[in-house]
C-alpha positions, 0 to 999 in steps of 0.5 A: 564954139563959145561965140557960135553957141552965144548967137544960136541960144540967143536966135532960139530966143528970140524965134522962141518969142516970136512964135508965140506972137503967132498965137491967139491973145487968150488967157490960155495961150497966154500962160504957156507963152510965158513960160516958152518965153522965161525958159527959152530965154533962160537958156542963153543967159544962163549959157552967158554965165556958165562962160564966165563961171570961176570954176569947173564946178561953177561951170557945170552947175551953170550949165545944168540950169541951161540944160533945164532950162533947154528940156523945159523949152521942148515941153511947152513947144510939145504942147503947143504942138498939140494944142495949136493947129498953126505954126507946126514947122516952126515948132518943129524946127524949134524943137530940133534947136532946142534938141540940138542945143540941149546934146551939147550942153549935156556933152559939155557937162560930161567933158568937164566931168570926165576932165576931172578924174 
């Protein structure tokens, strides 16, 4: 599941930075692109720690960045969904990854937690 989760955050990435070549090249889009880029991107590196984190407590800090990091993806592609007339598929889709991601990250956070009591 490690490996699996590694290539999906990686993918959402990557397809992340890939729409937002799509948009128009103006100061405006320029800004939300950016910041889609820095947190989607975030999601898979600090995925990438959390599973080299020492410790349960290490590994659940590490995977509440990534939940962050996940929740701050929906946002900019829910903009982009009203501000764009374009790519609404795509967004959509990106949505539903970054959902689907964020469920397990939270899941795994729980798992950890209730394993301590």
């Amino acid at each position: 599941m490690k490996e699996v989760l590694k290539n999906r955050t990686k993918t959402f990435a990557i397809d992340c930075w890939g729409l937002c070549t799509k948009f128009p090249v103006t100061r405006e889009y320029d800004a939300y692109c950016r910041q889609l880029i820095r947190c989607s991107s975030s999601v898979g590196a600090n995925y990438r720690a959390a599973c080299r984190a020492k410790s349960n407590a290490d590994f659940i800090n590490k995977l509440k960045i990534v939940e962050e990091e996940a929740d701050e993806s929906m946002y900019f592609l829910e903009i982009f969904l009203e501000i764009s007339e374009k790519e609404h598929q795509e967004m959509k889709r990106l949505l539903k990854e970054a959902n689907e991601l964020l469920s397990i990250i939270v899941a795994s956070i729980k798992t950890v937690r209730n394993r301590k009591s």
